[in-house]
RODO-2510 file (C-alpha; in nm, 4 decimals, decimal comma):
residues 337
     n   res          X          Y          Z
     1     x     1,0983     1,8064     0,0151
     2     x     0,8993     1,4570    -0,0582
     3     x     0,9013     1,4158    -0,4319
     4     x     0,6197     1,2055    -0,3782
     5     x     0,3896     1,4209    -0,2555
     6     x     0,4018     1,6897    -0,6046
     7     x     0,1674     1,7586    -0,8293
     8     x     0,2386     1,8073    -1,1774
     9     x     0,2742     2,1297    -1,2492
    10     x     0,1829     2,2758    -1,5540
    11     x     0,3890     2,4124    -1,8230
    12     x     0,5148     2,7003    -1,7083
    13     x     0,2733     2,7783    -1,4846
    14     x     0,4688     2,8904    -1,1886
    15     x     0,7146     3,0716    -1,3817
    16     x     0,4553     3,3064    -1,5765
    17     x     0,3189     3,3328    -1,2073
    18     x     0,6793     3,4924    -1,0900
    19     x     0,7005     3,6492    -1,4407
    20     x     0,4225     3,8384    -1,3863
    21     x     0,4767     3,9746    -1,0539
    22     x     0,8530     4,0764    -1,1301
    23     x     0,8151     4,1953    -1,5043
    24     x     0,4870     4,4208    -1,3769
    25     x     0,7147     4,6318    -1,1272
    26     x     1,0101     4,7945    -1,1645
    27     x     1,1851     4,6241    -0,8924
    28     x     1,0843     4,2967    -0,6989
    29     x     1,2104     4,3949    -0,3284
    30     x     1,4925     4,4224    -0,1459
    31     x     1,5266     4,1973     0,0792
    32     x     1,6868     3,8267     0,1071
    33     x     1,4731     3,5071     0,1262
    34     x     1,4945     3,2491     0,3513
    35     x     1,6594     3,0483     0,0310
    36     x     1,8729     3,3555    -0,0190
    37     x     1,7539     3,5225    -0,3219
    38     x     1,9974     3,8179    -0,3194
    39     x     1,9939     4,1698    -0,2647
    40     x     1,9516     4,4130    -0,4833
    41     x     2,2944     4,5636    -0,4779
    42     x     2,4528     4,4996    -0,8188
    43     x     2,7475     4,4074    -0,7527
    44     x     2,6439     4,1660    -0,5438
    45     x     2,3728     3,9919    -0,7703
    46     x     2,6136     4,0357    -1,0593
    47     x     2,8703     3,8744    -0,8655
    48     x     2,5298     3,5912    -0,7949
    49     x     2,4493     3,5235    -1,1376
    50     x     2,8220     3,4851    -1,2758
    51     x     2,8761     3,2164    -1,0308
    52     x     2,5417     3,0344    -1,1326
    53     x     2,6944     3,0685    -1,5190
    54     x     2,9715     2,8502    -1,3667
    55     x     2,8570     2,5003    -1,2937
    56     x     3,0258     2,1726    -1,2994
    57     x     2,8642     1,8506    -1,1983
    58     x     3,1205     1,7856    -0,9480
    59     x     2,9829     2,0661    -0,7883
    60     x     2,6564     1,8408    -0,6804
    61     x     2,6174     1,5091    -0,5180
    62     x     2,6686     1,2274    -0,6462
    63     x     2,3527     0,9932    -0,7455
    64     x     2,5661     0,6543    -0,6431
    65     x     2,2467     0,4863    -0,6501
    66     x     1,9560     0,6078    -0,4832
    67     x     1,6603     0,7547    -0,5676
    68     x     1,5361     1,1536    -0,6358
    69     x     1,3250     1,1032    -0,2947
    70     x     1,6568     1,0294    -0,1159
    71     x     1,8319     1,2424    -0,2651
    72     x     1,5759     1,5345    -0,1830
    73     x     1,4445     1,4276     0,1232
    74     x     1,6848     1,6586     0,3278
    75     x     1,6455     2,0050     0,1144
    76     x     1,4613     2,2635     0,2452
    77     x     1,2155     2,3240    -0,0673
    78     x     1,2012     2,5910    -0,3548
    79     x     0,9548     2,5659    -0,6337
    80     x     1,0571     2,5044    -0,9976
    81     x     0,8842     2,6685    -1,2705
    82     x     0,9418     2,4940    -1,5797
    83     x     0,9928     2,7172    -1,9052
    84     x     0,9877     2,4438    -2,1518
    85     x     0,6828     2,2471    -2,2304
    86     x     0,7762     2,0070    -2,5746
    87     x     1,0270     1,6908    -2,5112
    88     x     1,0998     1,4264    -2,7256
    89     x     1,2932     1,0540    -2,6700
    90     x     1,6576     1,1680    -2,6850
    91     x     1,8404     1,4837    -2,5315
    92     x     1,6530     1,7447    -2,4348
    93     x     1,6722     2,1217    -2,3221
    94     x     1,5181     2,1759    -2,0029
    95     x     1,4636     2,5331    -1,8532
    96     x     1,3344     2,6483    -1,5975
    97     x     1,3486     2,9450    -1,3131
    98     x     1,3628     2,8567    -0,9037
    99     x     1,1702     3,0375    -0,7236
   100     x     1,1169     3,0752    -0,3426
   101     x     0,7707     3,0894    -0,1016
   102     x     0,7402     3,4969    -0,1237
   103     x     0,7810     3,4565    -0,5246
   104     x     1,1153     3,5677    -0,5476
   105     x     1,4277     3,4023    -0,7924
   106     x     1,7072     3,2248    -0,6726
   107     x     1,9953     3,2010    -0,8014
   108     x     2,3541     2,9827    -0,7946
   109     x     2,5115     2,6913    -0,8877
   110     x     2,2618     2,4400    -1,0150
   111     x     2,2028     2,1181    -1,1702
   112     x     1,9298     1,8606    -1,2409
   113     x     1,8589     1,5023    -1,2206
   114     x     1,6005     1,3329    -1,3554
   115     x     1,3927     0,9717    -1,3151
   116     x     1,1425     0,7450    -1,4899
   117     x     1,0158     0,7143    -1,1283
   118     x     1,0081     0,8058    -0,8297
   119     x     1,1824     0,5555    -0,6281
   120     x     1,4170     0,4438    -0,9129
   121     x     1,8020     0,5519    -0,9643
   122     x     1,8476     0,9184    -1,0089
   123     x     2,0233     1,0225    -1,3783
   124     x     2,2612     1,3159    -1,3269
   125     x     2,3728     1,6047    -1,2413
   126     x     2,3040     1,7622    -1,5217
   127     x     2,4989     2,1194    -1,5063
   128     x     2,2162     2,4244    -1,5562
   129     x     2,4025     2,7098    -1,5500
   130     x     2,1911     3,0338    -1,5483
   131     x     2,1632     3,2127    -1,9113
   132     x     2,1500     3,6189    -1,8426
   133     x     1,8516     3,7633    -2,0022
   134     x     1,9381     4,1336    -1,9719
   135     x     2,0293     4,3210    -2,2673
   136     x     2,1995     4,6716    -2,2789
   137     x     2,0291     5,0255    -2,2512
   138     x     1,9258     5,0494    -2,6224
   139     x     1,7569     4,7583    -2,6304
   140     x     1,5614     4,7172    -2,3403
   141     x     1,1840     4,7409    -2,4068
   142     x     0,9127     4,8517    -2,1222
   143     x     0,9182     4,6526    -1,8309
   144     x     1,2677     4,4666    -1,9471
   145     x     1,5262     4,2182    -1,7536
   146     x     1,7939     4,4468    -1,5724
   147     x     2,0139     4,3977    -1,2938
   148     x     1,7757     4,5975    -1,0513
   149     x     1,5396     4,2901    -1,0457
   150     x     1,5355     3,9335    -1,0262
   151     x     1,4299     3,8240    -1,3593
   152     x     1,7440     3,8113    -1,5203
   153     x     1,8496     3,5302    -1,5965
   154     x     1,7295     3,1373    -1,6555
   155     x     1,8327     2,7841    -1,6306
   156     x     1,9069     2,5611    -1,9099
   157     x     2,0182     2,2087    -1,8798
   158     x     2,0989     1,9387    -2,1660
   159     x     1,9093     1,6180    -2,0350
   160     x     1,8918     1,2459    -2,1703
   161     x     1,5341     1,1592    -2,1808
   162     x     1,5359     0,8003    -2,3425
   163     x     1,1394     0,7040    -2,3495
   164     x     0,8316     0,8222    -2,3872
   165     x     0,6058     0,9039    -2,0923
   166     x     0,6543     1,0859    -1,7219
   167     x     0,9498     1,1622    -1,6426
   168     x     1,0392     1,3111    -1,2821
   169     x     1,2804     1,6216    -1,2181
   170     x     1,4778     1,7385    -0,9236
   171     x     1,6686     2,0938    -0,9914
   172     x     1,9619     2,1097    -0,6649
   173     x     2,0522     2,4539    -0,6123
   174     x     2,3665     2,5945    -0,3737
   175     x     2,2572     2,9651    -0,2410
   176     x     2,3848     3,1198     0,0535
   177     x     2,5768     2,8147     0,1128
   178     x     2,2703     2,5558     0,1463
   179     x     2,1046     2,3446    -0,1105
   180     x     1,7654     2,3672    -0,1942
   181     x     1,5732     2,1293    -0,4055
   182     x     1,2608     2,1375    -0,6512
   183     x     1,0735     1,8602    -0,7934
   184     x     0,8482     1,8636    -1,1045
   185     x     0,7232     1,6161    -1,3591
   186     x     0,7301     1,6622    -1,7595
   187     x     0,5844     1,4390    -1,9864
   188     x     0,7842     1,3150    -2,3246
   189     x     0,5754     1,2584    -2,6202
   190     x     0,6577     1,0155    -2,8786
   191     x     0,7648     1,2699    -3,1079
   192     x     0,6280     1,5994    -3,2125
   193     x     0,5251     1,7907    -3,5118
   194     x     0,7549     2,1543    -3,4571
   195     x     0,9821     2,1237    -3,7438
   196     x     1,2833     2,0118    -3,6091
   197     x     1,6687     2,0680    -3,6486
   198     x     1,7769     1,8990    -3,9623
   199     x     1,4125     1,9412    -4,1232
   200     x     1,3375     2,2374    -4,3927
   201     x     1,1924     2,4828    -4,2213
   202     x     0,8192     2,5757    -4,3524
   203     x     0,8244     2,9304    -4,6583
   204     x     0,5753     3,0893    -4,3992
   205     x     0,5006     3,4544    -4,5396
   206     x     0,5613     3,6372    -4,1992
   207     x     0,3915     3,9910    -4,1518
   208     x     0,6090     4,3062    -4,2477
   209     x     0,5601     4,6627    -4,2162
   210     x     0,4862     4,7162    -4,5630
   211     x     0,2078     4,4366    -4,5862
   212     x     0,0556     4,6191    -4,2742
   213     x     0,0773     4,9116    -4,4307
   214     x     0,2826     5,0958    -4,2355
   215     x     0,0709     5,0368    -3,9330
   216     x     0,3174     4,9023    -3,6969
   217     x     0,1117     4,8451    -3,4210
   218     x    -0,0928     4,5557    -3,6058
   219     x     0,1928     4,3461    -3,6119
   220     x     0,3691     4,4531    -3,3135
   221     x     0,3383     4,4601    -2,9168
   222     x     0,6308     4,5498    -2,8061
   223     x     0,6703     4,8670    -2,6331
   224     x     0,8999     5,0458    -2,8077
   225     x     0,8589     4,8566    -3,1192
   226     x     1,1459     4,6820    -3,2201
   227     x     1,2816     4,7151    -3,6018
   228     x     1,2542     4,3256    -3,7070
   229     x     0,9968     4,3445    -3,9002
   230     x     1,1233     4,4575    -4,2643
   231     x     1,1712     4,0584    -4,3849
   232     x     0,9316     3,8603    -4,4819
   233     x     1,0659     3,5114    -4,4009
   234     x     0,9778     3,3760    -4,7601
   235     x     1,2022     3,5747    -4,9256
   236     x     1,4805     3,4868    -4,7531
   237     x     1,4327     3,1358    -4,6987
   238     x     1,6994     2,8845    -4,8550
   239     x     1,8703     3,2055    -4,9955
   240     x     2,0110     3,4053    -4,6571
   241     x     2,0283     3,2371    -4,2764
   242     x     1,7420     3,3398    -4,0929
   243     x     1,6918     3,4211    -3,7456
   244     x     1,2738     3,4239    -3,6845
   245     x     1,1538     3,4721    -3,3368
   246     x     0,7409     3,3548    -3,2445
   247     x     0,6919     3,5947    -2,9461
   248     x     0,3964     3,8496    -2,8164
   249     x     0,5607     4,0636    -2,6028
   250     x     0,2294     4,2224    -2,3849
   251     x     0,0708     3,8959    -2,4461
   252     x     0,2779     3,6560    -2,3867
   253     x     0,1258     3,3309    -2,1246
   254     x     0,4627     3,3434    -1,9249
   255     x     0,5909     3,6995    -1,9662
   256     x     0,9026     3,6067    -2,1267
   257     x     0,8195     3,7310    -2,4331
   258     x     0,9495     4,0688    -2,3955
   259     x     1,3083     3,9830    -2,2898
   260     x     1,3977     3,7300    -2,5786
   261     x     1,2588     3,9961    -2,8034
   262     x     1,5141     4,2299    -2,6371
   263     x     1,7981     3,9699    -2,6913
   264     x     1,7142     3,9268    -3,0692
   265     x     1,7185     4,3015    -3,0833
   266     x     2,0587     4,3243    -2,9401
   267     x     2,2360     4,0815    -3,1383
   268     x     2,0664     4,2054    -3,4745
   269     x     2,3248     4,4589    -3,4316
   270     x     2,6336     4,1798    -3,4368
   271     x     2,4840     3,9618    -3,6723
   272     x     2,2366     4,1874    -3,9164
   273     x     2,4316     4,2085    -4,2083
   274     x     2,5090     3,8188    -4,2043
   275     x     2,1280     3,6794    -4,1054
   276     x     1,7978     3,8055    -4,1371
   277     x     1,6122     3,9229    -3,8038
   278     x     1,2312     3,8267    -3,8382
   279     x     0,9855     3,8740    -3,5435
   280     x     0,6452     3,7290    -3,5945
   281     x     0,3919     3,8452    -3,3786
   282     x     0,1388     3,5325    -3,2509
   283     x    -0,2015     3,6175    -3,2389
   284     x    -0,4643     3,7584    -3,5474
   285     x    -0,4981     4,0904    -3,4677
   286     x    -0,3047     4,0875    -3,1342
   287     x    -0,6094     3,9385    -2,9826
   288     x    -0,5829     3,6333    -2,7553
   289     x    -0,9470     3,5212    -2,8556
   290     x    -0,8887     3,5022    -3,2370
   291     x    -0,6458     3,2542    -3,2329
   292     x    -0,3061     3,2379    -3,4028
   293     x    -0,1817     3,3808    -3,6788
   294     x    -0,1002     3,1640    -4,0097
   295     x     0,2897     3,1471    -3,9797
   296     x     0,2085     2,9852    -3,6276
   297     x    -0,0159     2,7617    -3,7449
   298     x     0,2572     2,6469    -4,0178
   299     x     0,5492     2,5631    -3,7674
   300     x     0,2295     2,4018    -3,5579
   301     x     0,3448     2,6054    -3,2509
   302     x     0,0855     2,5924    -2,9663
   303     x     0,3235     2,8058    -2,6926
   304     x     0,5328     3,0791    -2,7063
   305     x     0,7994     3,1845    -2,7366
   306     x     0,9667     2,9865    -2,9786
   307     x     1,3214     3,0953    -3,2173
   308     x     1,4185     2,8485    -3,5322
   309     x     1,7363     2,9779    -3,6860
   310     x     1,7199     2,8657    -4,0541
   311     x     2,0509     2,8141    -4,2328
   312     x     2,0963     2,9548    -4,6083
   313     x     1,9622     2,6353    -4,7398
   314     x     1,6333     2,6856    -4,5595
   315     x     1,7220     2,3789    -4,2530
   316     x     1,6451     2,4542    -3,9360
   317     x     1,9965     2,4810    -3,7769
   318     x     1,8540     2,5184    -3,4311
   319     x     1,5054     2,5738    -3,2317
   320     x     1,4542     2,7177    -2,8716
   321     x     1,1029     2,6814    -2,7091
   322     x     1,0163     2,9395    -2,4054
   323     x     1,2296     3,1612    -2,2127
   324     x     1,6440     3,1862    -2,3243
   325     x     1,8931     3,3956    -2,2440
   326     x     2,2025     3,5893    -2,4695
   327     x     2,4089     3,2637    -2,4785
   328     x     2,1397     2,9861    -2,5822
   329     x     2,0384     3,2508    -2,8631
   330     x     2,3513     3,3387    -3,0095
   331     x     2,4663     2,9412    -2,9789
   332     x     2,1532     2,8875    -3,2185
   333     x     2,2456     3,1613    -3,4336
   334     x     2,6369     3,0467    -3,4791
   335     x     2,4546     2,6836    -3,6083
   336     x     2,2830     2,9003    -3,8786
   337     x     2,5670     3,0251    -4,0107
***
């Protein structure tokens, strides 16, 4: 893989590509990749995705001075589909899914390293160890993360970004015994406008079945519809921790809407009675063309999805921007309460 040769890709782009095809089928194949996506035998994926939950940076070369290009230059090539779009100077959470030429996942121990430039000293590795997205029976919703296909989990690493401006990213995976390697670039802004952690999180009135009148459907796209939608966020805000999830699941740009929706359905049942469950639908009307809906426009969101958990004093206590898995959301639901 030449670093210098990518494109930037954008925001998600080849994720929701991958999304699409695996999240539109009930199973993605059978058979391994030449990167050595794994087979559908779930013991044998289960067995896959625990060891890419266990990730030390040990576990990856050292960067002892060169560059990402030198570092790369020897990996056979998988793609990396960024599912993060907003960073800021400082640390930053940076997922992502791998994904091979026939469109599959891959999966296993992985970490990422990261560069003002191309031919300047590589920062890292930074462990990313895969976050499962699949949820129990109950709470699986149409087309849902299981074990039977290969979106089911995602990557999440902490990285330092310390300035503004491009940055470039190489993601180091070990399947099947080989590394593979995939290069992107992200761009840090100065700072953004999302509220952030610390800040007072905007009194948005959020839809509710009784102010749609008991038409469920206008404020809800999940398939079956999920029962988050009895709060009205400015109620409860600064009086109860708040958990309030931004996500379309049928309309979503990446397709990742539907299993984080699944996730805060499952843990509503651990942590109901102590925080309030909100899910806010995205667009007026569910319709792509009208534009987003007021609470949206509020938090000054322009992706999805997006979680703030809201501590009892109304602070943000944590925010998560595109696809997450079961441990990133309950982490930012301990910091609420």
């Amino acid at each position: 893989m030449r670093l210098a040769t990518l494109r930037r890709v954008p925001p998600r782009a080849l994720l929701a590509v991958a999304l699409a095809c695996c999240l539109g089928l009930a199973s993605c194949g059978d058979e391994k990749s030449e990167s050595g996506a794994p087979e559908k035998s779930d013991s044998a994926f289960e067995a896959t995705i625990r060891d890419a939950r266990d990730v030390k940076p040990s576990d990856f070369p050292a960067p002892a001075g060169r560059s990402l290009q030198a570092i790369s230059s020897e990996l056979p090539a998988v793609q990396l589909g960024p599912a993060t779009s907003v960073y800021t100077p400082g640390r930053n959470r940076l997922a992502f899914g791998l994904i091979d030429d026939t469109q599959k996942f891959v999966y296993g121990k992985t970490a990422v390293y990261v560069s003002r430039t191309l031919g300047g000293e590589a920062m890292g590795p930074y462990p990313a160890p895969a976050d499962p997205l699949v949820v129990d029976a109950p709470f699986r919703s149409r087309g849902a993360a299981d074990e039977t296909n290969e979106i089911s989990a995602i990557y999440e690493a902490e990285v330092p970004l310390a300035k503004p401006g491009r940055w470039y990213v190489l993601a180091v995976t070990r399947s099947q015994g080989k590394l593979f390697g995939a290069g992107s670039q992200i761009q840090v802004s100065a700072d953004d406008s999302i509220p952030a952690v610390g800040e007072m999180a905007p009194e948005v009135t959020t839809d509710t079945l009784a102010s749609a009148g008991g038409d469920i459907d206008s404020i809800e796209t999940r398939v079956p519809p999920d029962d988050m939608h009895d709060v009205n966020f400015e109620e409860v805000a600064g009086k109860k921790p708040a958990a309030l999830l931004f996500a379309t699941p049928q309309l979503c740009q990446t397709r990742v809407c539907g299993p984080v929706v699944d996730i805060a359905a499952q843990l509503k049942k651990t942590y109901g009675d102590r925080m309030a469950f909100i899910h806010q639908e995205v667009y007026v009307e569910n319709m792509v063309d009208k534009g987003l809906r007021a609470p949206l426009e509020s938090f000054r969101l322009r992706t999805e999805p997006w979680l703030f958990t809201v501590d009892a004093g109304g602070r943000v206590a944590a925010r998560l921007e595109g696809s997450f898995g079961n441990e990133a959301f309950e982490r930012a639901i301990r910091a609420a309460l």
